[in-house]
PQR file of N, CA, C, O and H, with PARSE charges and radii, in Angstrom:
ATOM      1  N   UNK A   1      41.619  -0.453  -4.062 -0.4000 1.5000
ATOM      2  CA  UNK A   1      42.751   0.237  -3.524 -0.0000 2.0000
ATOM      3  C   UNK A   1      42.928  -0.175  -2.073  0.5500 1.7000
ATOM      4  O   UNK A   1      42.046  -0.484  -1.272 -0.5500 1.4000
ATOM      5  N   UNK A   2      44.180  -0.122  -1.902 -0.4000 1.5000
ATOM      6  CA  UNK A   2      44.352  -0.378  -0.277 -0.0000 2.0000
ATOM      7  C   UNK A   2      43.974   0.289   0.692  0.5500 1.7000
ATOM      8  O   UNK A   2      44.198  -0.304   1.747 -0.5500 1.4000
ATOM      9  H   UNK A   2      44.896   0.129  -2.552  0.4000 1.0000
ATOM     10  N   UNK A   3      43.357   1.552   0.851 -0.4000 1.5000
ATOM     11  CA  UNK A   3      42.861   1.852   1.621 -0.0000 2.0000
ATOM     12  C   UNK A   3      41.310   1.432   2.036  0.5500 1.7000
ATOM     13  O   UNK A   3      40.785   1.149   3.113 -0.5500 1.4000
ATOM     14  H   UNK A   3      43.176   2.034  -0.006  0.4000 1.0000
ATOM     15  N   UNK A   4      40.754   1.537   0.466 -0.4000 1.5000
ATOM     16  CA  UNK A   4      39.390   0.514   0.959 -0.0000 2.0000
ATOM     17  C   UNK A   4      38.970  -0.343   1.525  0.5500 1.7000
ATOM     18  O   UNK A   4      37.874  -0.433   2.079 -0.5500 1.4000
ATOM     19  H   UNK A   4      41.180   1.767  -0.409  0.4000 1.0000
ATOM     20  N   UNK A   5      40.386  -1.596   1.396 -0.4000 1.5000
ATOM     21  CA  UNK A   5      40.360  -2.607   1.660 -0.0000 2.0000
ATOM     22  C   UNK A   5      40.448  -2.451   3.344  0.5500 1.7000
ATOM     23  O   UNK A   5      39.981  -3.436   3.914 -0.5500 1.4000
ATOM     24  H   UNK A   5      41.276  -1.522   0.945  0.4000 1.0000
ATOM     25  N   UNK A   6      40.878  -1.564   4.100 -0.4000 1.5000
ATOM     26  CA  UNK A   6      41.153  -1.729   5.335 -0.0000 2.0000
ATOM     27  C   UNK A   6      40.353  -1.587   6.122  0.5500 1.7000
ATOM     28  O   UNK A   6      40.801  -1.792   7.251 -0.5500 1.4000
ATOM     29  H   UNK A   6      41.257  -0.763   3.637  0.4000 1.0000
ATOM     30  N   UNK A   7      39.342  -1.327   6.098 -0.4000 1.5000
ATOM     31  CA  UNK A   7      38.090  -1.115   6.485 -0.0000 2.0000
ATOM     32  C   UNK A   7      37.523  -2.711   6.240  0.5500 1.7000
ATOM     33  O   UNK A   7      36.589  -2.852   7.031 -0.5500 1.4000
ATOM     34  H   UNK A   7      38.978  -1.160   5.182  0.4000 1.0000
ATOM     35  N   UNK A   8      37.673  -3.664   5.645 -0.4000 1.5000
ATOM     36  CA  UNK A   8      36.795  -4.823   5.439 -0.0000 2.0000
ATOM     37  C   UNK A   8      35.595  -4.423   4.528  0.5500 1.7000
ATOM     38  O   UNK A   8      35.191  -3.332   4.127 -0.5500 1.4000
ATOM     39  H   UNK A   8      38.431  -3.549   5.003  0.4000 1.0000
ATOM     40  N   UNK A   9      35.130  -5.843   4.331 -0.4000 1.5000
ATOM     41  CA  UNK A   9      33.305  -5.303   3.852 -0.0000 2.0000
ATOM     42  C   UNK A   9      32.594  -5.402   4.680  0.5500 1.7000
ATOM     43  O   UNK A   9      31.511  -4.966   4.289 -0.5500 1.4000
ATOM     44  H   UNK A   9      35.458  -6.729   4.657  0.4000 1.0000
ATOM     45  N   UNK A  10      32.530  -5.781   5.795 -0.4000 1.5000
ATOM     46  CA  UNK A  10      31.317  -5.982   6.547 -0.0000 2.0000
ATOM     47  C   UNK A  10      30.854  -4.276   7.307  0.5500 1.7000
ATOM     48  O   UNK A  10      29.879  -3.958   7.988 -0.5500 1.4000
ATOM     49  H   UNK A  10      33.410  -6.135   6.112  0.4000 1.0000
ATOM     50  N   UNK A  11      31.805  -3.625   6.913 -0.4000 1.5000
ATOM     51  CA  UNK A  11      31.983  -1.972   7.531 -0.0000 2.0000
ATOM     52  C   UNK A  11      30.617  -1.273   6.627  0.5500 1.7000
ATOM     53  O   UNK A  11      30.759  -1.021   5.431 -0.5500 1.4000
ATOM     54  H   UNK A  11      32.597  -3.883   6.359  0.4000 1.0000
ATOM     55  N   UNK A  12      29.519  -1.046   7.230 -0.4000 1.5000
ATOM     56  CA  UNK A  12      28.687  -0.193   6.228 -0.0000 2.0000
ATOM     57  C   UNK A  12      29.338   1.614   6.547  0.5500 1.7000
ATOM     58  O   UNK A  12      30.217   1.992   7.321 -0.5500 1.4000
ATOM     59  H   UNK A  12      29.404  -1.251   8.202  0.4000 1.0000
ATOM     60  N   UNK A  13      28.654   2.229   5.792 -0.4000 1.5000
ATOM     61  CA  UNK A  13      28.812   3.496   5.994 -0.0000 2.0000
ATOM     62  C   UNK A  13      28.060   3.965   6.208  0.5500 1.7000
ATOM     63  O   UNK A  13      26.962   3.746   5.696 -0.5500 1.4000
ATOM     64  H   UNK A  13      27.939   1.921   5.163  0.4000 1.0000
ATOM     65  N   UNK A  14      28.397   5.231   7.459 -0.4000 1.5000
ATOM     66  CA  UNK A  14      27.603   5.701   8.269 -0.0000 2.0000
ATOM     67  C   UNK A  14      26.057   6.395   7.886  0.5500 1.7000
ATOM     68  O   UNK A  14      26.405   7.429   7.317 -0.5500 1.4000
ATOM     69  H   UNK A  14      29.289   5.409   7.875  0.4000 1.0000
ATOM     70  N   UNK A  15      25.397   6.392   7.887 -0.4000 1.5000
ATOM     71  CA  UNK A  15      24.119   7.222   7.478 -0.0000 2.0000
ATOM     72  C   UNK A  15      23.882   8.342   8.473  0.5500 1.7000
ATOM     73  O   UNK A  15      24.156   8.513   9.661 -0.5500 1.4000
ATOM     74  H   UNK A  15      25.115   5.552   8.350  0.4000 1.0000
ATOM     75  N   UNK A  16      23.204   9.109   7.435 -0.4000 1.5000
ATOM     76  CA  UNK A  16      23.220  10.349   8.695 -0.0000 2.0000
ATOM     77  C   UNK A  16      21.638  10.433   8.437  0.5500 1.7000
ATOM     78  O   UNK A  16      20.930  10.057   7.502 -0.5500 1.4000
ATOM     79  H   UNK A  16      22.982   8.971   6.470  0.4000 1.0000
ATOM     80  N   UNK A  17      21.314  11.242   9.953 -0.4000 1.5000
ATOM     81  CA  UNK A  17      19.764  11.151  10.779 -0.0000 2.0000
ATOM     82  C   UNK A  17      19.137  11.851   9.577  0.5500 1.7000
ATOM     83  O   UNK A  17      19.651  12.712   8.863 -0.5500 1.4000
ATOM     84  H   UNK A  17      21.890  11.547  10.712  0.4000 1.0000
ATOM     85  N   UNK A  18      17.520  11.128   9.470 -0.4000 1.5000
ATOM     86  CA  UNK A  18      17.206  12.566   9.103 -0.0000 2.0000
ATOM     87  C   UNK A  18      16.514  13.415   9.529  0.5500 1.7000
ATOM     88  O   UNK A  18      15.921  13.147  10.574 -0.5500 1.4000
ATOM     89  H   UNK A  18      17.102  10.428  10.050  0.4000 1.0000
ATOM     90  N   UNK A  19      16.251  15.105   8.758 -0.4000 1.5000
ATOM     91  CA  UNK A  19      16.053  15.932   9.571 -0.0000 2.0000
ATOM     92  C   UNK A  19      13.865  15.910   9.418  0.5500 1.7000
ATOM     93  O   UNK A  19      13.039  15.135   8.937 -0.5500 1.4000
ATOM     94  H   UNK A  19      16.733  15.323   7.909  0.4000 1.0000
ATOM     95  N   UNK A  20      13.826  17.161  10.104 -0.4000 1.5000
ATOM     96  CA  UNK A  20      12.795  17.630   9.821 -0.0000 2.0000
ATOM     97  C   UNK A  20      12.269  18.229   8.550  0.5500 1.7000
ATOM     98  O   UNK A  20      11.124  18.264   8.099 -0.5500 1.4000
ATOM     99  H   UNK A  20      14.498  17.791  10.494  0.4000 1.0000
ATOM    100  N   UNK A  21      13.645  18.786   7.996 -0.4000 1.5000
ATOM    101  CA  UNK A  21      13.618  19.395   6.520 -0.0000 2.0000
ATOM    102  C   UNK A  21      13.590  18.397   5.546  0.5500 1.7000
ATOM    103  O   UNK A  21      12.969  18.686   4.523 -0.5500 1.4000
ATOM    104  H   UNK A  21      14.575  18.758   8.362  0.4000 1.0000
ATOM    105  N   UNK A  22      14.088  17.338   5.604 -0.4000 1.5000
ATOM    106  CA  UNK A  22      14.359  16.185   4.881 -0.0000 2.0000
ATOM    107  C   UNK A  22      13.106  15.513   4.853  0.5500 1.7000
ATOM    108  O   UNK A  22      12.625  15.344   3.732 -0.5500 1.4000
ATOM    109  H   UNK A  22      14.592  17.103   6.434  0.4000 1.0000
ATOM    110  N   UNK A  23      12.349  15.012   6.017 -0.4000 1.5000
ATOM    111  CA  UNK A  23      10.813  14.745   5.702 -0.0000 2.0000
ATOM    112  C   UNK A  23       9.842  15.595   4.967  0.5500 1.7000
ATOM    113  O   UNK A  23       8.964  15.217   4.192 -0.5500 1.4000
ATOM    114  H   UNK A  23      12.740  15.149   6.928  0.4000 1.0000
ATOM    115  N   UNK A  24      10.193  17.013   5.397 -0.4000 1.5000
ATOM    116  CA  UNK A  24       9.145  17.704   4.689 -0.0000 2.0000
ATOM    117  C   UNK A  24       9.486  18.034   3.246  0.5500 1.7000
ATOM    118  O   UNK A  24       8.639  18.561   2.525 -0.5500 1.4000
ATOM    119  H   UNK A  24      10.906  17.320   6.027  0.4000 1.0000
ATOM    120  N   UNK A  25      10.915  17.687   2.727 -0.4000 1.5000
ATOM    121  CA  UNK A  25      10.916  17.661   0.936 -0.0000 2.0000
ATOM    122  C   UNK A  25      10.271  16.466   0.676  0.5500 1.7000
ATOM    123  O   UNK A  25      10.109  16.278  -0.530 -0.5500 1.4000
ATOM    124  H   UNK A  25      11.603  17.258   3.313  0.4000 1.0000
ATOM    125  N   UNK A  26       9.858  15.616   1.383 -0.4000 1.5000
ATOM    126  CA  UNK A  26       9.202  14.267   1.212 -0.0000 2.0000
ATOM    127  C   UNK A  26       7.279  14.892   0.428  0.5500 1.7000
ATOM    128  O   UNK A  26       6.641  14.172  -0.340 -0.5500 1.4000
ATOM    129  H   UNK A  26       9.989  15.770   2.363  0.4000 1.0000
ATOM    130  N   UNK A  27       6.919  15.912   0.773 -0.4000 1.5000
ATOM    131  CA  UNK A  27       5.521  16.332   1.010 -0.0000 2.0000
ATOM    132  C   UNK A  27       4.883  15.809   1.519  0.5500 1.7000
ATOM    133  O   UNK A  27       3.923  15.668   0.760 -0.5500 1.4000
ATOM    134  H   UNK A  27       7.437  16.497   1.397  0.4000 1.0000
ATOM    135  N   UNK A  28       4.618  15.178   2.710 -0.4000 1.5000
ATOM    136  CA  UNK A  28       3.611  14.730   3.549 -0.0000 2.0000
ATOM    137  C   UNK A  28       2.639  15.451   3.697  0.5500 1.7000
ATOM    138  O   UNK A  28       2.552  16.485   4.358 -0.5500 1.4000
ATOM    139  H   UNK A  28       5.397  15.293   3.326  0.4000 1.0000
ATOM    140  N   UNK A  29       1.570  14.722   2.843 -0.4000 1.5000
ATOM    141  CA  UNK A  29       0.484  15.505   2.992 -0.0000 2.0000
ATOM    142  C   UNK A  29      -0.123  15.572   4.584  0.5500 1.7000
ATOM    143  O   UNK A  29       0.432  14.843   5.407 -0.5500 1.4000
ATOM    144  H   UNK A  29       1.640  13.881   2.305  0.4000 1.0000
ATOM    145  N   UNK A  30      -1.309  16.476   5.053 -0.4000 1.5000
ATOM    146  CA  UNK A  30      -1.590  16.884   5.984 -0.0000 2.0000
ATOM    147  C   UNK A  30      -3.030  16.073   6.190  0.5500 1.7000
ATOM    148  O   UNK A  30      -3.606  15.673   5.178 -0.5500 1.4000
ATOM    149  H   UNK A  30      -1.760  17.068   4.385  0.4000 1.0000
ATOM    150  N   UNK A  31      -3.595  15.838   7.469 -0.4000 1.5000
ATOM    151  CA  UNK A  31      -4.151  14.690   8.054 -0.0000 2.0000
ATOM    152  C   UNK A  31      -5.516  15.614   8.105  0.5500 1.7000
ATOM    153  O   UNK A  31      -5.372  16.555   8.885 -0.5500 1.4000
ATOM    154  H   UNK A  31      -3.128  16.162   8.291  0.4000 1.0000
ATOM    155  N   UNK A  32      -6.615  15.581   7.559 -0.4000 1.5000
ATOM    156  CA  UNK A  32      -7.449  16.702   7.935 -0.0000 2.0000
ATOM    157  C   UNK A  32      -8.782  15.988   8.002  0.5500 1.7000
ATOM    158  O   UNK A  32      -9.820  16.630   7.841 -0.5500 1.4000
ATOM    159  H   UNK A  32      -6.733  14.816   6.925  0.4000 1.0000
ATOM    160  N   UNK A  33      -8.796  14.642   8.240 -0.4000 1.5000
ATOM    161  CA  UNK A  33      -9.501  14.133   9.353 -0.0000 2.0000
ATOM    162  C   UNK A  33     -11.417  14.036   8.625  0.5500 1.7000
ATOM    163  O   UNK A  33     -12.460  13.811   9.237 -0.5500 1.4000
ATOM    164  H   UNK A  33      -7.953  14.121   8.371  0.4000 1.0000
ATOM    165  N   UNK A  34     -11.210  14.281   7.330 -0.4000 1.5000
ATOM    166  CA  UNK A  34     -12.627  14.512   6.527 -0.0000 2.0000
ATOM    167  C   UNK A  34     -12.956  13.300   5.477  0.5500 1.7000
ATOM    168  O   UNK A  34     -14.012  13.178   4.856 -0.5500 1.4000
ATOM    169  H   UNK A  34     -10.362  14.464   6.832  0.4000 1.0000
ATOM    170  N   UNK A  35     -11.973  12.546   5.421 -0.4000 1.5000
ATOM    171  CA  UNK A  35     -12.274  11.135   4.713 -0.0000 2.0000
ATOM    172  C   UNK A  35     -12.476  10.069   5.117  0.5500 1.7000
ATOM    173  O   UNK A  35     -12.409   9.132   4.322 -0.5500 1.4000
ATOM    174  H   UNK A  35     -11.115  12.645   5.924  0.4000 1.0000
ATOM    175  N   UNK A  36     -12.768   9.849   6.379 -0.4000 1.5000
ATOM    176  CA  UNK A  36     -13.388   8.673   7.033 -0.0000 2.0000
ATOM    177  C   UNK A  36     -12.127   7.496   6.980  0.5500 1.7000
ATOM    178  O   UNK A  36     -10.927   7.766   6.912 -0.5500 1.4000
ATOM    179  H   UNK A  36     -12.822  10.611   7.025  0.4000 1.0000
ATOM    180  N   UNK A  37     -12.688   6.215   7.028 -0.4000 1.5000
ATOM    181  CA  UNK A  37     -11.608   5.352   7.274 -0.0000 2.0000
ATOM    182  C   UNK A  37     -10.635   4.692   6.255  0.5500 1.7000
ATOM    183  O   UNK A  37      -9.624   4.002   6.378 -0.5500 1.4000
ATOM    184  H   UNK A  37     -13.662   5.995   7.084  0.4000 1.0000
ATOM    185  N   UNK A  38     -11.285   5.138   5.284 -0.4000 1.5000
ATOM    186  CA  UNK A  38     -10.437   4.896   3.836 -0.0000 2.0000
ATOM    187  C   UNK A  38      -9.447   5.563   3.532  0.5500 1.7000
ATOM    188  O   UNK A  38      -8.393   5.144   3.053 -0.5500 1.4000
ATOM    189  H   UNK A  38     -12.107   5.699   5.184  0.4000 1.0000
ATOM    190  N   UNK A  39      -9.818   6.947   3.869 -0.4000 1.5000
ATOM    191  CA  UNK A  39      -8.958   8.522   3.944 -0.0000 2.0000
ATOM    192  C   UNK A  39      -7.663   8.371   5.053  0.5500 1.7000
ATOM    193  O   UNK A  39      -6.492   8.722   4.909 -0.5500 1.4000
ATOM    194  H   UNK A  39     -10.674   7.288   4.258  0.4000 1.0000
ATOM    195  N   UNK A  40      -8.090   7.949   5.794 -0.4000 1.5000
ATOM    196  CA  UNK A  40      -7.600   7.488   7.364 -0.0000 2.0000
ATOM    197  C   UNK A  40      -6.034   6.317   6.439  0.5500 1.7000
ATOM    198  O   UNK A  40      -4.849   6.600   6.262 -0.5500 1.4000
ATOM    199  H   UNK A  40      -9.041   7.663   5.911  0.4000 1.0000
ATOM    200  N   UNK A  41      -6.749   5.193   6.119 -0.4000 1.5000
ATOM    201  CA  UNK A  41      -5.434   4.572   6.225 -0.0000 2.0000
ATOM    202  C   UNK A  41      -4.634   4.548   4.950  0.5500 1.7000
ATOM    203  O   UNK A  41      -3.553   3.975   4.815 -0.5500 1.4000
ATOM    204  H   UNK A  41      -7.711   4.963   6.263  0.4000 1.0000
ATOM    205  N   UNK A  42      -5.437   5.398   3.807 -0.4000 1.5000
ATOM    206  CA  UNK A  42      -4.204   5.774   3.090 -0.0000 2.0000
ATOM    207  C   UNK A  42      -3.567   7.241   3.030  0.5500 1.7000
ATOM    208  O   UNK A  42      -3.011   7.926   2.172 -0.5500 1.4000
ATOM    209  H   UNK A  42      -6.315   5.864   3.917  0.4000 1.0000
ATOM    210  N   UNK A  43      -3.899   7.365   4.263 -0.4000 1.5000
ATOM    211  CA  UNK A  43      -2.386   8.989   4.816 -0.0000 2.0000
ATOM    212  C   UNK A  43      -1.324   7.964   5.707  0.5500 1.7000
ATOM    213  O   UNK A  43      -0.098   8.075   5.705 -0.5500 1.4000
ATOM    214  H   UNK A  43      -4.351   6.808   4.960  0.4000 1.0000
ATOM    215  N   UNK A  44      -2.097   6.967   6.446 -0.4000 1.5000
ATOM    216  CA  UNK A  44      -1.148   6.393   6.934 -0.0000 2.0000
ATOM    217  C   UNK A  44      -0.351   5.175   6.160  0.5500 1.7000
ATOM    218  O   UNK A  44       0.723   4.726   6.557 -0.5500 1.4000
ATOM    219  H   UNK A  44      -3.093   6.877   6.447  0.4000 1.0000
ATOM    220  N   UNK A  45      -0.849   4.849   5.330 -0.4000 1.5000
ATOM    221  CA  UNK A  45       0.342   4.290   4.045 -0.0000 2.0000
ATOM    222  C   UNK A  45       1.245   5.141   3.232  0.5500 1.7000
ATOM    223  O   UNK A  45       2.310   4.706   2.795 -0.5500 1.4000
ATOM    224  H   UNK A  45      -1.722   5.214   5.007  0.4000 1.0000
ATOM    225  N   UNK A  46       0.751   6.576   2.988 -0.4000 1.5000
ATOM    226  CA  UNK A  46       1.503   7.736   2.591 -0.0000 2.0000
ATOM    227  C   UNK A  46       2.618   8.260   3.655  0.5500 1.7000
ATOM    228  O   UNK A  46       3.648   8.899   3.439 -0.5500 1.4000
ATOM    229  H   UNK A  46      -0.114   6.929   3.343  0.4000 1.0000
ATOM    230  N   UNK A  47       2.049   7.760   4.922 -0.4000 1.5000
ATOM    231  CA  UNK A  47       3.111   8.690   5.966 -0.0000 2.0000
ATOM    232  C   UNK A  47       4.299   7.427   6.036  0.5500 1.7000
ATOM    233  O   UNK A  47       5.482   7.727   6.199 -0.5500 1.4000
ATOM    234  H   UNK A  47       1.213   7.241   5.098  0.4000 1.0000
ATOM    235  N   UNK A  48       3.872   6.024   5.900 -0.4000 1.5000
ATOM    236  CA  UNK A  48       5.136   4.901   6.193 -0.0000 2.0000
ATOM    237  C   UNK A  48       5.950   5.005   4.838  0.5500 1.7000
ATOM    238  O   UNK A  48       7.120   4.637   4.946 -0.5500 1.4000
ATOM    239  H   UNK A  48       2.911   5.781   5.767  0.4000 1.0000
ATOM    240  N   UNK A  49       5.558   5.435   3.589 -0.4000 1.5000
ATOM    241  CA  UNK A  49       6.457   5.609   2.747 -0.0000 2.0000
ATOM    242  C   UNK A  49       7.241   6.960   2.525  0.5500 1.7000
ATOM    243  O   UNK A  49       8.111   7.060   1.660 -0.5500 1.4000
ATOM    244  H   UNK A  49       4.608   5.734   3.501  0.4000 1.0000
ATOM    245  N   UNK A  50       6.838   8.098   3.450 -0.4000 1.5000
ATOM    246  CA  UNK A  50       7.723   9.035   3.472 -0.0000 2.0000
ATOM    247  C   UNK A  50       8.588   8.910   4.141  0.5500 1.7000
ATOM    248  O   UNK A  50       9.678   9.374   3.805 -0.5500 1.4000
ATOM    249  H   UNK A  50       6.132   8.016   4.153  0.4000 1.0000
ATOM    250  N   UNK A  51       8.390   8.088   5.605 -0.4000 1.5000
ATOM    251  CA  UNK A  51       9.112   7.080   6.742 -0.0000 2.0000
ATOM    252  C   UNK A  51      10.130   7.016   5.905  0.5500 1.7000
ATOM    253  O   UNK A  51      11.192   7.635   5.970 -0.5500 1.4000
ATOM    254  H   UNK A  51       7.504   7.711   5.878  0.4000 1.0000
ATOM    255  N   UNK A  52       9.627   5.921   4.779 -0.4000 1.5000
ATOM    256  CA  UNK A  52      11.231   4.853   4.404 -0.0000 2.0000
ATOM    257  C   UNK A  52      11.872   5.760   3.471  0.5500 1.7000
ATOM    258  O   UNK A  52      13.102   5.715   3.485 -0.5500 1.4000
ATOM    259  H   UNK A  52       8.764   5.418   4.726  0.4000 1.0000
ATOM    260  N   UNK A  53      11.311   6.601   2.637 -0.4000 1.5000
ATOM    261  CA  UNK A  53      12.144   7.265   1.785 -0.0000 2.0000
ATOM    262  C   UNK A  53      13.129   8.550   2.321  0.5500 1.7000
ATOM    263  O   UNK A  53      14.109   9.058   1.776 -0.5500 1.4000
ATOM    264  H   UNK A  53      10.311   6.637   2.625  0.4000 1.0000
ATOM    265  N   UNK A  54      12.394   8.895   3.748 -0.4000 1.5000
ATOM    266  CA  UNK A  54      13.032   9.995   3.835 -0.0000 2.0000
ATOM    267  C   UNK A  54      14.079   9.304   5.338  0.5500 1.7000
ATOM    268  O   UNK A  54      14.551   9.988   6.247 -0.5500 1.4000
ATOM    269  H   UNK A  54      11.599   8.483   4.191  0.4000 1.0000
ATOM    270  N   UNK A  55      14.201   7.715   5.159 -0.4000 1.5000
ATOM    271  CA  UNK A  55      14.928   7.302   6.563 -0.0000 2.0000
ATOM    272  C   UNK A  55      14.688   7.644   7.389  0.5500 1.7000
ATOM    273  O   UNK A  55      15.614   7.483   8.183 -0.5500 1.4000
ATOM    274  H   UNK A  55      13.818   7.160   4.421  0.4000 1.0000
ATOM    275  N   UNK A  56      13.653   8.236   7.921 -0.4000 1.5000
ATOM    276  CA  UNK A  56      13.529   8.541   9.609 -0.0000 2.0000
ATOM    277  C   UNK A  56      13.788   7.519  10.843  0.5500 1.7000
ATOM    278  O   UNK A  56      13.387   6.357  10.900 -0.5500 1.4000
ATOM    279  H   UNK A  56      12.900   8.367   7.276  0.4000 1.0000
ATOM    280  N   UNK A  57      14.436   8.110  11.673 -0.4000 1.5000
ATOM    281  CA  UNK A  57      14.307   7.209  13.099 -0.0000 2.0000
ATOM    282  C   UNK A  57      12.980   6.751  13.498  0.5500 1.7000
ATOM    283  O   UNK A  57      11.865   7.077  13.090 -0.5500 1.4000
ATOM    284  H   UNK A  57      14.763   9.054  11.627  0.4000 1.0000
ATOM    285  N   UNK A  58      13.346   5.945  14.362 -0.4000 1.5000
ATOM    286  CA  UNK A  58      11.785   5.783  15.332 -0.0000 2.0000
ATOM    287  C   UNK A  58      11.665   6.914  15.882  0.5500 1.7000
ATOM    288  O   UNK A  58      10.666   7.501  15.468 -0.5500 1.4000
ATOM    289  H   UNK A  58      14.251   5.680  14.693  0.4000 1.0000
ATOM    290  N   UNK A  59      12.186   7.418  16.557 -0.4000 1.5000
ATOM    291  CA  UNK A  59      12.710   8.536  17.719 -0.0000 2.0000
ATOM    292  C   UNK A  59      11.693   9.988  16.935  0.5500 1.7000
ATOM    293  O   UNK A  59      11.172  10.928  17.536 -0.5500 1.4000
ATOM    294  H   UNK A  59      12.998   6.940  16.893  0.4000 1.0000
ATOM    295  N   UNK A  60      11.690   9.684  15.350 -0.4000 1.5000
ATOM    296  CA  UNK A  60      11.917  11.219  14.839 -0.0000 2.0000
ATOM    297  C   UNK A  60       9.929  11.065  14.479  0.5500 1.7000
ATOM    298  O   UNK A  60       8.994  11.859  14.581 -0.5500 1.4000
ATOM    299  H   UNK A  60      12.113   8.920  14.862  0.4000 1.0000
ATOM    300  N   UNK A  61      10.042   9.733  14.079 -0.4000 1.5000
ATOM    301  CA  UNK A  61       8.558   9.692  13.415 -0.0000 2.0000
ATOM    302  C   UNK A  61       7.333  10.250  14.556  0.5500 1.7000
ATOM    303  O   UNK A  61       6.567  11.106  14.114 -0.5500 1.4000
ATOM    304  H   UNK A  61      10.802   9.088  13.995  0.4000 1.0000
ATOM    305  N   UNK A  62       7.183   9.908  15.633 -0.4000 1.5000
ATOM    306  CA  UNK A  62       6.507  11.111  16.368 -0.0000 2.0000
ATOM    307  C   UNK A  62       6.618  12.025  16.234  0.5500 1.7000
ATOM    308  O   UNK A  62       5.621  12.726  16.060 -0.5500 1.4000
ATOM    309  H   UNK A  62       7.806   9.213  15.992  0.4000 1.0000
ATOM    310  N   UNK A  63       7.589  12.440  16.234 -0.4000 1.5000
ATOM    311  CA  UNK A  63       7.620  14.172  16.236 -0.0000 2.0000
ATOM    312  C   UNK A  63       7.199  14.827  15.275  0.5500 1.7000
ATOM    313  O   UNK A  63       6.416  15.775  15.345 -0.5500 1.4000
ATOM    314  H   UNK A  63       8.399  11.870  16.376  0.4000 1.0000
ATOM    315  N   UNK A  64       7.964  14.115  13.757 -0.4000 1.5000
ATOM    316  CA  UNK A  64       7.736  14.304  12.366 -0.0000 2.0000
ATOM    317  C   UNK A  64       6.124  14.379  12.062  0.5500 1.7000
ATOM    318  O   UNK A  64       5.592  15.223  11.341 -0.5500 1.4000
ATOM    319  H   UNK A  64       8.600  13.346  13.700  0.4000 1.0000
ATOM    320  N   UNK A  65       5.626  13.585  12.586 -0.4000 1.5000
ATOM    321  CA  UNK A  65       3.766  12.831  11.747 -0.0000 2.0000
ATOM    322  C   UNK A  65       3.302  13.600  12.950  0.5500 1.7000
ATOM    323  O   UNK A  65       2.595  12.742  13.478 -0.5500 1.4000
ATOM    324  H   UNK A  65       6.058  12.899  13.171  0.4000 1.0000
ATOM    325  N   UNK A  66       3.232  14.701  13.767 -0.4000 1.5000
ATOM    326  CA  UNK A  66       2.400  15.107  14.782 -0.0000 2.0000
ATOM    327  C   UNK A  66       2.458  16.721  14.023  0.5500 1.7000
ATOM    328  O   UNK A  66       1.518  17.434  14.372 -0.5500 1.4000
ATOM    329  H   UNK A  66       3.807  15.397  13.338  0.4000 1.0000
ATOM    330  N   UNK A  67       3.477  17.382  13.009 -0.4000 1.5000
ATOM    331  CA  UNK A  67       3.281  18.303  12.822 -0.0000 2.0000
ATOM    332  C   UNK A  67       2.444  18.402  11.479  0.5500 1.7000
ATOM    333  O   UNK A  67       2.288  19.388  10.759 -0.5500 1.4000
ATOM    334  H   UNK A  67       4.241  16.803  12.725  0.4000 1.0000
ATOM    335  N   UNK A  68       1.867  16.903  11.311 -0.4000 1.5000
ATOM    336  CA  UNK A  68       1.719  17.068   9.820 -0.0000 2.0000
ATOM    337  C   UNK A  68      -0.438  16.916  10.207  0.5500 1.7000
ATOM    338  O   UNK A  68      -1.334  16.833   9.368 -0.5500 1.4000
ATOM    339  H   UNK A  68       1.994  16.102  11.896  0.4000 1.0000
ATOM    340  N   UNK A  69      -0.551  16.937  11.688 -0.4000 1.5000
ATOM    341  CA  UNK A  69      -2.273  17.115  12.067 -0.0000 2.0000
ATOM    342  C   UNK A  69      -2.758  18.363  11.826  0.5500 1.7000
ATOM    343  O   UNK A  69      -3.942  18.618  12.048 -0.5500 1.4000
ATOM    344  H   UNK A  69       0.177  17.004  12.370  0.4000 1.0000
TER
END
């Protein structure tokens, strides 16, 4: 339709931020520091795929992964 077209394709559509609520339907589990280094880097392979699924900013992932200690 012609209105689509006016926009071009190279136009993505906008994404919106996400929230704090939006990570935490993700379930990020909680960091409780009792599994040594194995335990250690698969929360932090669990926390980069809640990252990508739940789109977080850079901006947000501090904030986000500090409430989850």
């Amino acid at each position: 339709n012609e209105a689509n077209r006016a926009e071009g394709p190279n136009v993505a559509p906008v994404a919106r931020e996400c929230t704090f609520a939006d990570f935490m339907k993700c379930s990020p589990i909680t960091f409780r520091g009792n599994k040594g280094v194995v335990g250690l880097i698969r929360w932090i392979e669990k926390k980069e795929m809640v990252f990508t699924v739940s789109k977080c900013t850079e901006a947000n992932k501090v904030v986000f992964i500090a409430a989850t200690f």
